[in-house]
C-alpha beads as a LAMMPS data file, in Angstrom:
LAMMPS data file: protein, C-alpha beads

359 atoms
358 bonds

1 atom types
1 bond types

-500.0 500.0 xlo xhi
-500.0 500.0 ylo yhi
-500.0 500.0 zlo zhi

Masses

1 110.0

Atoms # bond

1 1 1 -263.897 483.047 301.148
2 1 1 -265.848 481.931 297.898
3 1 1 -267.421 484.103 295.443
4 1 1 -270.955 484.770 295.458
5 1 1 -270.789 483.194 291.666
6 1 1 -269.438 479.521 293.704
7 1 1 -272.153 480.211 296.484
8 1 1 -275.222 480.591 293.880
9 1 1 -274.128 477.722 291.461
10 1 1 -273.436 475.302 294.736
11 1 1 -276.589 476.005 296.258
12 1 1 -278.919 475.777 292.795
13 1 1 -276.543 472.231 292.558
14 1 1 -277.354 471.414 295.642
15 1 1 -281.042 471.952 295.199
16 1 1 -281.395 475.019 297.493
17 1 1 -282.665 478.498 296.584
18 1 1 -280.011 481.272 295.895
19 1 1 -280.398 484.809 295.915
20 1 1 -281.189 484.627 292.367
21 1 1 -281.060 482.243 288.885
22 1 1 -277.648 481.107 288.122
23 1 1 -276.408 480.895 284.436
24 1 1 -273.827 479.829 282.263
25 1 1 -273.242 479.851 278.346
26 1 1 -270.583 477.900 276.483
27 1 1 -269.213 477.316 273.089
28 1 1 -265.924 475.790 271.214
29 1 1 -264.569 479.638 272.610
30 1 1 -261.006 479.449 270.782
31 1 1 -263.499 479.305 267.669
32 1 1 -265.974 482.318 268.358
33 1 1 -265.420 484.870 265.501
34 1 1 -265.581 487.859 267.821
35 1 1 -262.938 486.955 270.109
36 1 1 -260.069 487.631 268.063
37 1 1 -256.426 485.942 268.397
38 1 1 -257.098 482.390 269.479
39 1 1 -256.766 479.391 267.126
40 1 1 -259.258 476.161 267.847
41 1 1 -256.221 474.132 266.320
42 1 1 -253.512 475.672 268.589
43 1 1 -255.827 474.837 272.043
44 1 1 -255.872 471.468 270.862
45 1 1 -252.310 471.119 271.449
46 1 1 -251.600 474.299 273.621
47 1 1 -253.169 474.414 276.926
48 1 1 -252.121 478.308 277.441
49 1 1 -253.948 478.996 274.187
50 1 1 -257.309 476.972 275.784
51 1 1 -257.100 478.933 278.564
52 1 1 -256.494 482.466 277.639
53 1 1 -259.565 481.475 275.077
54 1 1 -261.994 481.235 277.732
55 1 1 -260.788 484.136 280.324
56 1 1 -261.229 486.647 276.989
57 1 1 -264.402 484.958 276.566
58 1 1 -265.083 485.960 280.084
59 1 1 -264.153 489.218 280.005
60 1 1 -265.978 489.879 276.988
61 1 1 -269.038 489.529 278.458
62 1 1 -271.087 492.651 280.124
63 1 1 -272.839 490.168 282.489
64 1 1 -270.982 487.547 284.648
65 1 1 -271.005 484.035 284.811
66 1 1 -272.002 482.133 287.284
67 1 1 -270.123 478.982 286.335
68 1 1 -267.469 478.541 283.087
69 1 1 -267.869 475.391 281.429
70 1 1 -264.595 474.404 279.687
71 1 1 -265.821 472.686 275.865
72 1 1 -262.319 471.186 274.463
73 1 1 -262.643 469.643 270.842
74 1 1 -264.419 466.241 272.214
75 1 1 -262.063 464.639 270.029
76 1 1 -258.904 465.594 272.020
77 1 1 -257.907 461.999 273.434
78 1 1 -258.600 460.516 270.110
79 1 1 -255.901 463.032 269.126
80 1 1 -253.650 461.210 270.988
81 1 1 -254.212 457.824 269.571
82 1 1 -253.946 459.135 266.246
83 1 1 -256.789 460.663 265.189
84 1 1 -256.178 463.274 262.150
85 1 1 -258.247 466.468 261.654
86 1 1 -258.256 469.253 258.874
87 1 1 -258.347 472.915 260.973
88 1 1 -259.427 475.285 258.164
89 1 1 -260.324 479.200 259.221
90 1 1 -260.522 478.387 262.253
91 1 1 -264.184 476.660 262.094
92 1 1 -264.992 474.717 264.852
93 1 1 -266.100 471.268 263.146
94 1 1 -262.716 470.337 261.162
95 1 1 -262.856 467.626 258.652
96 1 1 -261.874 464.276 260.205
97 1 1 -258.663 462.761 257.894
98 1 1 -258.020 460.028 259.726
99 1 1 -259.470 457.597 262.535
100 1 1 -256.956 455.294 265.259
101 1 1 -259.446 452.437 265.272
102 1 1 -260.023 451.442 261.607
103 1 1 -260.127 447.726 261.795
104 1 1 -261.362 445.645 264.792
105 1 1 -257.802 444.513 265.717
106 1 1 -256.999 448.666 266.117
107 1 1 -259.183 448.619 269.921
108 1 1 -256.687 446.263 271.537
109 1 1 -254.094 448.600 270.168
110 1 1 -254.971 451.672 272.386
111 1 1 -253.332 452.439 275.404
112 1 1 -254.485 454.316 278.158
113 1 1 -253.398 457.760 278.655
114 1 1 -251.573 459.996 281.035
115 1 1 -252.654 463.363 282.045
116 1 1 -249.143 463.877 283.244
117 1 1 -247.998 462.795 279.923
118 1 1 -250.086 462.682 276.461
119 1 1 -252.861 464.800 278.374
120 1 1 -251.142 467.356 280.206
121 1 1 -251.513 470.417 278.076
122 1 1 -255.390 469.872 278.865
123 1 1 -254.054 469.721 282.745
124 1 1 -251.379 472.727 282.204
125 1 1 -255.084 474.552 281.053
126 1 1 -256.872 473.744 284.601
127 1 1 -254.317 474.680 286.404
128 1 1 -254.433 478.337 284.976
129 1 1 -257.500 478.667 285.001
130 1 1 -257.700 477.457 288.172
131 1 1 -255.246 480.263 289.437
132 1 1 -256.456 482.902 286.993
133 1 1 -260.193 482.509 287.980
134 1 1 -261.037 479.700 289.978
135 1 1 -261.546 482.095 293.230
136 1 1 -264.023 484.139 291.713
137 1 1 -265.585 481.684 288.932
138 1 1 -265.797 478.141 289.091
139 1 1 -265.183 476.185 286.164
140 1 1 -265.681 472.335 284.964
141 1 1 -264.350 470.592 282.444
142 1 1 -265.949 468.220 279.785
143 1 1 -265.251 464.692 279.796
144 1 1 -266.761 462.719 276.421
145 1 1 -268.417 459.322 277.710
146 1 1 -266.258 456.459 276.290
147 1 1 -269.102 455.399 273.713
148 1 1 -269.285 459.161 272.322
149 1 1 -265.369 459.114 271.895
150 1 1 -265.786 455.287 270.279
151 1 1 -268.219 456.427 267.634
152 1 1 -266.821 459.895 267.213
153 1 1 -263.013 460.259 267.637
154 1 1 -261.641 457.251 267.824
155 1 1 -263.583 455.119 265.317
156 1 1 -266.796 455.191 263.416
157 1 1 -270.567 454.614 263.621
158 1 1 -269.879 451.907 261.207
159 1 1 -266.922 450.164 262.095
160 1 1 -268.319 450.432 266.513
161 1 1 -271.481 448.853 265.057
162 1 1 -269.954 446.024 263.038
163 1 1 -267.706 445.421 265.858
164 1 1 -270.632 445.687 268.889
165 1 1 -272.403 443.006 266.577
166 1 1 -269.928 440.433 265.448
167 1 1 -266.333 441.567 267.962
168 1 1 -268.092 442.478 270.979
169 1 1 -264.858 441.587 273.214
170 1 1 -262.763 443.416 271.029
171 1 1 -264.969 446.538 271.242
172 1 1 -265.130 446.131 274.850
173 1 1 -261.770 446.371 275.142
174 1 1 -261.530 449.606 273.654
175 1 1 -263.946 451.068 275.364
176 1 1 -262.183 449.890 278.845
177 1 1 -259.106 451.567 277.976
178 1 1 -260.959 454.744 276.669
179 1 1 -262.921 454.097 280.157
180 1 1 -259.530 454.189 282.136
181 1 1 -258.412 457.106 280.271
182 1 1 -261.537 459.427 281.388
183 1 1 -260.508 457.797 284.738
184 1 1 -257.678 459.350 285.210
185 1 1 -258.116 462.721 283.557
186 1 1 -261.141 463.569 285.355
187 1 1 -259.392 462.796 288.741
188 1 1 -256.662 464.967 287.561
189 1 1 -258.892 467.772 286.328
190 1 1 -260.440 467.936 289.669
191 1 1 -256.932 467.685 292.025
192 1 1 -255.808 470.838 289.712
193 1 1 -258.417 472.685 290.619
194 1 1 -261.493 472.388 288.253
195 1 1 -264.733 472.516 290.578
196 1 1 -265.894 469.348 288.529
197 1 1 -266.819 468.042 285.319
198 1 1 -269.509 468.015 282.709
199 1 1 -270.077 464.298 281.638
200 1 1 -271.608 464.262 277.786
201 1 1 -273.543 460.958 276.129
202 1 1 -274.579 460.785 272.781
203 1 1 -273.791 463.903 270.839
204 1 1 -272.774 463.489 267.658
205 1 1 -275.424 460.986 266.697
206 1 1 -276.253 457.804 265.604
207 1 1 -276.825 456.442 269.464
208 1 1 -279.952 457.286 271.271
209 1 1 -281.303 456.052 267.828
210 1 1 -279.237 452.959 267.115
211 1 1 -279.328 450.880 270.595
212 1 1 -282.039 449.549 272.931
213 1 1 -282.396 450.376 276.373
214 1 1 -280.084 446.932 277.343
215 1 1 -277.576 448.253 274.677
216 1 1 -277.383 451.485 276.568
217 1 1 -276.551 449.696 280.267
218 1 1 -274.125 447.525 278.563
219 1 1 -272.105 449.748 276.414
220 1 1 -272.910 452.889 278.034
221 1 1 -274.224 453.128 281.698
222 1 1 -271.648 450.590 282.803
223 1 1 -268.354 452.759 281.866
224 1 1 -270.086 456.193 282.938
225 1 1 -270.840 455.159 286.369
226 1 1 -267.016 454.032 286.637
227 1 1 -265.698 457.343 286.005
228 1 1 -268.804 459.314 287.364
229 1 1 -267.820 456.927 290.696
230 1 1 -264.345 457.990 290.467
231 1 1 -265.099 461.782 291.194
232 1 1 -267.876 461.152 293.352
233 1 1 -266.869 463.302 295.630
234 1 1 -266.281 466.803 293.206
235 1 1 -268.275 469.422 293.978
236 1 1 -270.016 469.625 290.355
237 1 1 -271.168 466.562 288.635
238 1 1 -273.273 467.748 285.604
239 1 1 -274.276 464.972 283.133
240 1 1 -275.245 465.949 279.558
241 1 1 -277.581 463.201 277.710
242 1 1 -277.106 465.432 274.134
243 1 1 -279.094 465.069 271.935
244 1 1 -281.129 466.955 268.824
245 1 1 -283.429 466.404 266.133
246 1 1 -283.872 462.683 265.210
247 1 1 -281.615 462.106 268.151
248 1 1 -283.914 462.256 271.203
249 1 1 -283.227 459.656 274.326
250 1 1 -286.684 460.588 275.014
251 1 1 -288.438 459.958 271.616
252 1 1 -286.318 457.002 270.704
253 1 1 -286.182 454.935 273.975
254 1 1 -288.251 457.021 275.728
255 1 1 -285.780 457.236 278.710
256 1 1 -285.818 460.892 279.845
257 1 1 -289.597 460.618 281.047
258 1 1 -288.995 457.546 282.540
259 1 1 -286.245 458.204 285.033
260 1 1 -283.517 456.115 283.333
261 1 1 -281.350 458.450 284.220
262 1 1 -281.765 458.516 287.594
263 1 1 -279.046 455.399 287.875
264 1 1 -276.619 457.931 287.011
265 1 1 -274.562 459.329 290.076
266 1 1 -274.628 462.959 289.738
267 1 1 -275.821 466.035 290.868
268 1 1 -276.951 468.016 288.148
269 1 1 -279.207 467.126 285.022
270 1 1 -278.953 469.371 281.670
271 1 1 -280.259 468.136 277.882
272 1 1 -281.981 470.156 275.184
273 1 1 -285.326 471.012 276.661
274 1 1 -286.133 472.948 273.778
275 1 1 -286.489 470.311 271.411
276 1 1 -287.204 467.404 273.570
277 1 1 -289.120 466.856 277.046
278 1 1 -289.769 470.556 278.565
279 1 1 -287.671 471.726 281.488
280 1 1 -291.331 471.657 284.038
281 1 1 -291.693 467.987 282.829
282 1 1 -287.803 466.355 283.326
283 1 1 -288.046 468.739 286.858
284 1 1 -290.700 466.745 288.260
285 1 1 -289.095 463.600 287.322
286 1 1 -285.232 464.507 288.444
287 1 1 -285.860 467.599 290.453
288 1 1 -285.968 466.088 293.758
289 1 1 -282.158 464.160 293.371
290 1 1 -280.859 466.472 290.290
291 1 1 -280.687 470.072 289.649
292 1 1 -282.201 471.102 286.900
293 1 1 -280.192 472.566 284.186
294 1 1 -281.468 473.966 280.383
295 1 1 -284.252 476.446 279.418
296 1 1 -282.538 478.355 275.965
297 1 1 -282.644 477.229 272.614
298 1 1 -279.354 477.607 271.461
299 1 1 -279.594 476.449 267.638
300 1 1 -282.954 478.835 266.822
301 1 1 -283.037 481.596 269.438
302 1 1 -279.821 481.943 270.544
303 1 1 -278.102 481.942 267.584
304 1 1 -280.788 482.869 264.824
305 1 1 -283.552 485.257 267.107
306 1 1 -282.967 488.878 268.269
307 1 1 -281.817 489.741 272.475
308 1 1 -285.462 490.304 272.619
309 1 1 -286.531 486.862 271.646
310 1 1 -284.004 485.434 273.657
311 1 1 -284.912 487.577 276.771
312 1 1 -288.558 485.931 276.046
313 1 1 -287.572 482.612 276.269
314 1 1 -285.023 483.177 279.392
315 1 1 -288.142 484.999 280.977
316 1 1 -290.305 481.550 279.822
317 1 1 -287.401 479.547 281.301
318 1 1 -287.225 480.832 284.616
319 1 1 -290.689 480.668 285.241
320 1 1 -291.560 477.258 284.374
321 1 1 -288.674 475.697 286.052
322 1 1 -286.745 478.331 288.648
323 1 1 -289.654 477.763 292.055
324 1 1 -288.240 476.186 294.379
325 1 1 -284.653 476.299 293.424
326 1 1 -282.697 473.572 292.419
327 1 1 -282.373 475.575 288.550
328 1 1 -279.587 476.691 286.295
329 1 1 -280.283 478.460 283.457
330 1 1 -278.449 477.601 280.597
331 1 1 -278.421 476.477 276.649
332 1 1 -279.305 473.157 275.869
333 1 1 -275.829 472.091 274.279
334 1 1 -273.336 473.728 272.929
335 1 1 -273.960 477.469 271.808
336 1 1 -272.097 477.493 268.165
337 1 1 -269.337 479.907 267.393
338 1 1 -271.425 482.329 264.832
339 1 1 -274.176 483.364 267.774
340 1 1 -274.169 487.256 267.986
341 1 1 -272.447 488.075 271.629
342 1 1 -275.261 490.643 271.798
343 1 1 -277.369 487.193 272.437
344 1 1 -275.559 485.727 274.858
345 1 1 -275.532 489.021 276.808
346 1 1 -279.151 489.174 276.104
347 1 1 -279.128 485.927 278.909
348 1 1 -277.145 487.781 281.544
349 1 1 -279.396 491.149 281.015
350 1 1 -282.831 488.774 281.247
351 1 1 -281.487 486.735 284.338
352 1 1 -280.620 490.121 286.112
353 1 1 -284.161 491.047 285.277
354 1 1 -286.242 488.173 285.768
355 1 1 -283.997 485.563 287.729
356 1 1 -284.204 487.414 291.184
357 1 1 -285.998 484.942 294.179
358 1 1 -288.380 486.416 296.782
359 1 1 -287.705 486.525 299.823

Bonds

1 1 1 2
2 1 2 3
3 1 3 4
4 1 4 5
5 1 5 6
6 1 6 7
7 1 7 8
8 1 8 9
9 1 9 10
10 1 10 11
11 1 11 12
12 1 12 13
13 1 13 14
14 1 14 15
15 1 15 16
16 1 16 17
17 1 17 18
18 1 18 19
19 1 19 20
20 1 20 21
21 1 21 22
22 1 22 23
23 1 23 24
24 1 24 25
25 1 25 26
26 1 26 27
27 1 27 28
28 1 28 29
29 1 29 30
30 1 30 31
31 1 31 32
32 1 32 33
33 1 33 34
34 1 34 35
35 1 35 36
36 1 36 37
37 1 37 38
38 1 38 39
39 1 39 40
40 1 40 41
41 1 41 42
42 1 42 43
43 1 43 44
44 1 44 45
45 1 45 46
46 1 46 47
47 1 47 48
48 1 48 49
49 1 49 50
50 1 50 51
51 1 51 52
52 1 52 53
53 1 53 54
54 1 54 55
55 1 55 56
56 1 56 57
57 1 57 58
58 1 58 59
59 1 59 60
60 1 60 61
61 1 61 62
62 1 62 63
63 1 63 64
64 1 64 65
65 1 65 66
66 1 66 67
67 1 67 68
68 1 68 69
69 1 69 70
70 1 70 71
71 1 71 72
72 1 72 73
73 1 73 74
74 1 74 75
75 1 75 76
76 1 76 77
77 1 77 78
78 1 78 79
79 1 79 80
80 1 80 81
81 1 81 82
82 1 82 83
83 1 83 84
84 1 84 85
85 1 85 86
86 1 86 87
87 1 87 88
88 1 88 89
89 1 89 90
90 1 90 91
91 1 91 92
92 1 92 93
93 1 93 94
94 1 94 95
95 1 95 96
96 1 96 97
97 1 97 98
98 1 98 99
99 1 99 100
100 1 100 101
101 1 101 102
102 1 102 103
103 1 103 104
104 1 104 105
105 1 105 106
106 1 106 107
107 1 107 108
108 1 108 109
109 1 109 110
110 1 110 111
111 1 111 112
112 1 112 113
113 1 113 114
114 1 114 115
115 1 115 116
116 1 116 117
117 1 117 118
118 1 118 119
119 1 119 120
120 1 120 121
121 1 121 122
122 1 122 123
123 1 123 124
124 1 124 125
125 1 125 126
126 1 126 127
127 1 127 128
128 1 128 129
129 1 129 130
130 1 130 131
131 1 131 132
132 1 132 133
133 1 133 134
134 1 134 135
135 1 135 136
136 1 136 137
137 1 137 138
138 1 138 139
139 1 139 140
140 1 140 141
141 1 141 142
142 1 142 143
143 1 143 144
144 1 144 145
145 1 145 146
146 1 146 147
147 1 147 148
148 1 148 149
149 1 149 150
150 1 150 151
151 1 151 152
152 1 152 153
153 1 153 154
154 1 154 155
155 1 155 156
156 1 156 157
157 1 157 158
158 1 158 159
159 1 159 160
160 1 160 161
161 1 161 162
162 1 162 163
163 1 163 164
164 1 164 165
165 1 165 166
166 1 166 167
167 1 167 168
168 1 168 169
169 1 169 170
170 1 170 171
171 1 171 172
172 1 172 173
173 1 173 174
174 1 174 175
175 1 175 176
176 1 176 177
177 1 177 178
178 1 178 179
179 1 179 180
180 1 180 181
181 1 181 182
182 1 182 183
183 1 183 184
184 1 184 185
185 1 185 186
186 1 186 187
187 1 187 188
188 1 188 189
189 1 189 190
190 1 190 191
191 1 191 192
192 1 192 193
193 1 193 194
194 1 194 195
195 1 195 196
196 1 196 197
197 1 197 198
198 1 198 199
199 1 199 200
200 1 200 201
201 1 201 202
202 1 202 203
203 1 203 204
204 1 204 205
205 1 205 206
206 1 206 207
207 1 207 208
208 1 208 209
209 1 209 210
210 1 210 211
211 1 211 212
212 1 212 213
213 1 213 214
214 1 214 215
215 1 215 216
216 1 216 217
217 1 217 218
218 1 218 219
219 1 219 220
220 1 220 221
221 1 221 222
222 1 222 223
223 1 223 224
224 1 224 225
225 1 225 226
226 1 226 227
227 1 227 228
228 1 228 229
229 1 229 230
230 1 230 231
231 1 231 232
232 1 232 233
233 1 233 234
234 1 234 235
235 1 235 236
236 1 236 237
237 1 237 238
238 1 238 239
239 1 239 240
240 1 240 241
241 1 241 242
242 1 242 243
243 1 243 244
244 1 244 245
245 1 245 246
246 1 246 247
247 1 247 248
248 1 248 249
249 1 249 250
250 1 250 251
251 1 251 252
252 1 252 253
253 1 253 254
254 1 254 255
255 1 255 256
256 1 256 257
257 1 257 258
258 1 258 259
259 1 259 260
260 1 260 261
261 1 261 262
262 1 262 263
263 1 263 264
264 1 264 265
265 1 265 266
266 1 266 267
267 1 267 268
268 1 268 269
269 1 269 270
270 1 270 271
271 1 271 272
272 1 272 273
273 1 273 274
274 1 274 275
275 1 275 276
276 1 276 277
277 1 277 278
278 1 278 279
279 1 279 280
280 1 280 281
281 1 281 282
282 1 282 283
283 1 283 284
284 1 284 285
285 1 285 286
286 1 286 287
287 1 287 288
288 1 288 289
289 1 289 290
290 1 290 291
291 1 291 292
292 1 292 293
293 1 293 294
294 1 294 295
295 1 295 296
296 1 296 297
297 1 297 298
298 1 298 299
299 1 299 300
300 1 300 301
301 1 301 302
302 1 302 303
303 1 303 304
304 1 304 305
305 1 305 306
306 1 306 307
307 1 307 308
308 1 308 309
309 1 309 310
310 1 310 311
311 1 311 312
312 1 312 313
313 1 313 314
314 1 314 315
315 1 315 316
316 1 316 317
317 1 317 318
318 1 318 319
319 1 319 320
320 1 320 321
321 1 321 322
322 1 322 323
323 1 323 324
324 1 324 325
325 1 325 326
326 1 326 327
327 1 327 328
328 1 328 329
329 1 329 330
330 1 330 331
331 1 331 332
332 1 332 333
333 1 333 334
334 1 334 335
335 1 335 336
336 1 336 337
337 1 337 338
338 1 338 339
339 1 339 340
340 1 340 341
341 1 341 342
342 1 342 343
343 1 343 344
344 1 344 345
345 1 345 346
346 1 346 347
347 1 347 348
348 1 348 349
349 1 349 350
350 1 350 351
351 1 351 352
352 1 352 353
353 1 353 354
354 1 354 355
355 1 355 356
356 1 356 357
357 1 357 358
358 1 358 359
């Protein structure tokens, strides 16, 4: 029998009305300064350590979860190709050292990954908390779209510019094998138990800001749909278009309010409402093939504002965007580690209160 948490999130994903709001908050959890014992170095190498990370995080709460949303360090593959980082105190954005793909020879030199092999401490993670929680809470994990992980693990802004300019075949190349790689660990995720994945574009910058709408089919839409198509059938398929500040797919290519996104073969929708187009606006464009995911600020009320601000905008959130179903509350990216956990339980306490539907 499946939880009431796995009935609520299913039917919000599949567009229906639950008994009431489902919601979910989610960080770089190893990192969180009040959870004590867990090293974000050690889960990048240690899939006990991920795991044991996020079911404290869990418990730590005084409101459930509807749905746990598993945020490895996005560069974790690039890891594996040789990417160097600098861990210091634990904070959750360690200094890059060193990059795999320097020159433009360096993309024919990846190879593509196994999750039984170079990737299976991320695996060994699923599968506990698979059998740890995956009866009561369902869980996905994030997969990094193979441009994010070009400009942002495995090479550089600069060098997958140069290349996309002048080596185009080379940097294609690349970005098939990084492609391949997603392939495979996102099929694995989901045979091990994960309930699906979270699929992020563009955080980290430089790319809703740097390419034209052709640009984005060609070096971005094409591989996502290949490994969005490869776990078509998972019962969570939430896409992430991140972006913030001077990074906006809307303001710079204006593709949110023009159903670009559309093309992409998933069920749920989530970006940073706060900042870019409001959660009533991208519902009446997506909400009749996409639930609707988003409604906190996570970089000014979350992490800066009191539980009474946040219970506000949660409050705001739910009813601009909640009739009719089809909603998940949540922040608009990735909550970071110093937000007070008084906040966070602030959004359990206001979805209690506010997030019930009629009946």
């Amino acid at each position: 029998m499946e939880s009431e948490s796995y009935e609520r999130i299913m039917t919000a994903v599949g567009r229906g009305v639950p008994d009431r709001v489902p919601w979910f908050c989610y960080c770089h959890t190893p990192a969180l300064p009040w959870l004590r014992y867990y090293s974000w170095e050690k889960s990048t190498r240690d899939g006990e350590e991920l795991a044991k990370a996020y079911i404290a995080f869990l418990h730590e709460l005084d409101y459930k979860m509807d749905l746990l949303k598993v945020t490895a360090w996005k560069a974790g593959m690039a890891l594996q190709w040789g990417r160097k980082d600098r861990f210091v105190d634990n904070h959750e954005y360690p200094e890059n050292v060193d990059v795999p793909v320097k020159e433009t020879e360096d993309w024919r030199k990846l190879k593509v990954l196994d999750p039984k092999k170079e990737l299976k401490e991320s695996i060994r993670a699923v599968s506990i908390l698979s059998r740890e929680i995956g009866r009561r809470t369902p869980f996905i994990w994030s997969v990094h779209s193979p441009m994010m992980q070009a400009l942002h693990g495995v090479s550089t802004p600069d060098r997958v510019y140069a290349d996309m300019k002048s080596h185009p075949d080379a940097l294609k190349e690349g970005l098939e094998t990084i492609t391949q790689t997603c392939i495979e660990m996102a099929r694995a995720v989901v045979d091990e138990g994960a309930t699906g994945i979270s699929y992020g574009i563009g955080g980290g910058g430089e790319f809703w800001s740097r390419l034209n709408k052709s640009q984005f089919e060609e070096y971005g839409l094409h591989y996502d749909k290949k490994i969005l198509a490869a776990v078509k059938d998972a019962p969570i398929l939430m896409f992430h278009p991140c972006g913030k500040w001077k990074e906006d797919p809307q303001k710079s290519c204006g593709l949110m309010e023009s159903g670009w996104f559309r093309q992409y073969p998933v069920n749920t929708i989530r970006w940073y409402d706060r900042q870019h187009t409001p959660l009533p606006v991208g519902k009446k464009i997506y909400g009749d093939i996409f639930c609707i995911a988003g409604g906190v600020d996570e970089q000014r009320t979350l992490r800066k504002g009191t539980p009474q601000e946040v219970e506000s905008q949660v409050k705001e959130a739910i009813e601009s965007a909640a009739e009719g179903g089809g909603f998940i509350l949540t922040p608009g990216c990735t909550v970071l580690a110093d937000t007070p956990l008084e906040n966070i339980n602030a959004m359990g306490r206001a979805v209690e209160k506010y997030g019930r539907y009629k009946r």
